[in-house]
C-alpha positions in Angstrom: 118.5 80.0 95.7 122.1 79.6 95.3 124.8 80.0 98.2 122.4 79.7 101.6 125.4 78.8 103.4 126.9 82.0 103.1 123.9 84.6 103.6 124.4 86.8 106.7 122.1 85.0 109.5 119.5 87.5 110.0 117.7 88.1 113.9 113.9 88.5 113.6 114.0 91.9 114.9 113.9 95.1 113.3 117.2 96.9 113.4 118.3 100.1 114.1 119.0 102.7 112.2 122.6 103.8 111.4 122.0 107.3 111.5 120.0 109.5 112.7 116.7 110.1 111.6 116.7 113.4 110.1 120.6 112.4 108.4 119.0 111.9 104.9 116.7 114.6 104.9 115.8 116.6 102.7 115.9 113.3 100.2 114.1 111.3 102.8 112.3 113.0 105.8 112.5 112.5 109.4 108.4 112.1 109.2 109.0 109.5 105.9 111.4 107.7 108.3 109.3 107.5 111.6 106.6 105.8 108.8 108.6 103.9 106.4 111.0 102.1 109.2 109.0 102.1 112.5 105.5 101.4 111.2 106.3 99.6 107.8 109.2 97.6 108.1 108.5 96.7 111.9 104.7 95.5 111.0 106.7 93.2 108.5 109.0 91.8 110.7 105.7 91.1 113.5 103.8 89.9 111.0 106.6 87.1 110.0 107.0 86.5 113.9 103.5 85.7 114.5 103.7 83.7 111.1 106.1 81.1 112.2 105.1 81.2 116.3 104.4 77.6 117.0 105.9 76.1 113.6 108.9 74.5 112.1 109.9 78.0 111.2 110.0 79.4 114.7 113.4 80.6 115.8 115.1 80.7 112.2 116.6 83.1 110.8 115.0 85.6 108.5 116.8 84.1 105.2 115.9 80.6 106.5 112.3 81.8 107.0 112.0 83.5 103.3 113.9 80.5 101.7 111.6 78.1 102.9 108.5 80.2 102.3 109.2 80.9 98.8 109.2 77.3 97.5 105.4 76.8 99.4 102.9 78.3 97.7 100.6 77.9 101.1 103.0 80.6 102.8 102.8 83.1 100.1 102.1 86.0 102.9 104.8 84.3 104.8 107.5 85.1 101.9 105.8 88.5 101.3 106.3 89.5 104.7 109.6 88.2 105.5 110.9 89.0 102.2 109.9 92.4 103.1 111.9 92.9 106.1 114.9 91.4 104.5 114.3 93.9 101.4 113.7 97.3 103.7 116.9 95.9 105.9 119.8 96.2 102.9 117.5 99.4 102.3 118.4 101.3 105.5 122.0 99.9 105.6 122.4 101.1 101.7 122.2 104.7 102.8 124.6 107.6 104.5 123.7 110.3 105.9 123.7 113.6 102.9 127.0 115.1 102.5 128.6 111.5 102.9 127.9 109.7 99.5 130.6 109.3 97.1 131.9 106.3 94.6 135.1 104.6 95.0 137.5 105.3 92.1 137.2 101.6 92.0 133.2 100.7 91.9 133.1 104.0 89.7 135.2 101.8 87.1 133.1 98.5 87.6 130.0 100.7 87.0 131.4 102.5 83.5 132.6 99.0 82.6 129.3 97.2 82.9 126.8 100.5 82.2 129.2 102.7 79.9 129.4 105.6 82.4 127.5 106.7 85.8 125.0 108.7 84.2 123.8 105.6 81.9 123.6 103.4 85.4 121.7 105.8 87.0 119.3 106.5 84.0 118.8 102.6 83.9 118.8 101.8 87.7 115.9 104.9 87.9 114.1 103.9 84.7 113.6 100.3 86.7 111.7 101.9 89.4 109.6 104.2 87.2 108.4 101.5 84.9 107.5 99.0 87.6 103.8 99.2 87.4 102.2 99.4 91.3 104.5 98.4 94.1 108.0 96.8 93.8 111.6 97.0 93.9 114.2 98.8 91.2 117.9 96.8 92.5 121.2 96.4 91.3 122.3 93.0 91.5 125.4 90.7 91.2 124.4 88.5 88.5 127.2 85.3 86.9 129.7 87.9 88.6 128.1 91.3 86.1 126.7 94.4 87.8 122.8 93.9 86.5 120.2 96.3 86.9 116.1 94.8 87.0 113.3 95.0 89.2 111.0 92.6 91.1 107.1 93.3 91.8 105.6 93.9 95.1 108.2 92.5 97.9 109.5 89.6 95.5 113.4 89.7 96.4 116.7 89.2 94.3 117.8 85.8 96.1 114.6 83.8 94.8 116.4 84.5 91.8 119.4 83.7 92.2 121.1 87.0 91.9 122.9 88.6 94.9 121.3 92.0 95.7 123.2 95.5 96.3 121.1 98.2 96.1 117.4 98.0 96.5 115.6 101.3 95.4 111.6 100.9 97.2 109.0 102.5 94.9 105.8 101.4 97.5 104.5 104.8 97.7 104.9 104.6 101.1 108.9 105.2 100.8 108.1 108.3 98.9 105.0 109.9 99.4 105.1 112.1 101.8 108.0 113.9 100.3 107.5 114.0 96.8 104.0 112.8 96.4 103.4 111.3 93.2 107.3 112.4 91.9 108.3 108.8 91.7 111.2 109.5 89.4 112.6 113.1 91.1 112.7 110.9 94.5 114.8 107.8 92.6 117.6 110.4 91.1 117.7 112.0 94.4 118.2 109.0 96.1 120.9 107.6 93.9 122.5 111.6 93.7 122.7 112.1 97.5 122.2 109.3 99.5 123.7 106.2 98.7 126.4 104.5 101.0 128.7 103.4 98.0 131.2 102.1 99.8 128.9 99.2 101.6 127.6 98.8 98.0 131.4 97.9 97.2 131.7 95.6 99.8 129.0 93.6 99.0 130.1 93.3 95.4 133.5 91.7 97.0 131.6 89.8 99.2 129.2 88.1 96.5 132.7 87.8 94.4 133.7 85.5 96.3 131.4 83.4 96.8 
């Protein structure tokens, strides 16, 4: 993993939402939320804590935790879990309430220049999360300083990689069930239509840019 010294130190504690919980509805429910933040991604971030209780791990932070664990094969839940939290914690942050999302005239010209136009990055970014077979990720990543678009099975996460992640589209059925039951796609476009926070997607880009 490249540039440890510069992650954002992460608490071990599941943060709060920006927003409030019935802001990205109809794309994502109030009832997805209650699920998908304060059962999922909480149960990740205990698991992790009782993980590392009594180890060398104890009192890191949560890109410390998931650096170490992904170069030890015996931790394998240990990454999973904490990999998790860090994945469902750029997820949260990534969105603004509906009414709110709109591109930047100037990530709006980094997109056409690296995907030909917004529709094509879109088309892409969504056909990532509705070809990952079973559970994974669909991202948008700074890769060698280009906008690059893959995905990443079950809670595997961009950093292991190498790449510097900026959106993270979840396609565990738990982020989309409820609402659009097996509508995988129709849930991806309407994310990526109505509810992403492009301007904290711009700032990461200049943040990973300089590093």
């Amino acid at each position: 993993m490249q540039h440890k010294e510069d992650w954002k130190k992460t608490p071990l504690e599941l943060p709060e939402l920006l927003y409030a919980k019935n802001a990205l509805a109809p794309v994502i429910s109030e009832q997805t939320i209650e699920f998908h933040h304060g059962k999922h991604h909480k149960a990740y971030f205990d698991t992790t804590k009782d993980l590392v209780k009594g180890t060398e791990l104890e009192g890191a932070s949560l890109e410390e935790i998931m650096d170490a664990a992904s170069k030890d094969d015996s931790k394998k839940k240990l990454y999973n879990n904490a990999a998790q939290a860090w994945n469902h914690n750029l997820y949260w942050e990534q969105f603004a309430p509906v009414g709110q999302s709109k591109i930047p005239a100037e990530l709006e010209k980094m997109l056409q220049e690296n995907f030909g136009s917004i529709q094509e990055f879109k088309k892409v970014m969504v056909e990532a999360g509705v070809t990952r077979f079973g559970s994974g990720w669909a991202w948008l990543v700074l890769n060698n300083g280009k906008l690059e678009i893959y995905s990443t099975p079950n809670g595997d996460n961009p950093w292991k990689d190498g790449k510097f992640p900026l959106i993270g589209l979840d396609v565990w059925e738990h982020a989309y069930y409820l609402d659009y039951q097996n509508l995988r796609k129709k849930h991806l476009e309407e994310v990526l239509d109505k509810i992403i926070n492009w301007d904290y997607v711009l700032h990461l880009i200049k943040k990973y840019q300089d590093q």
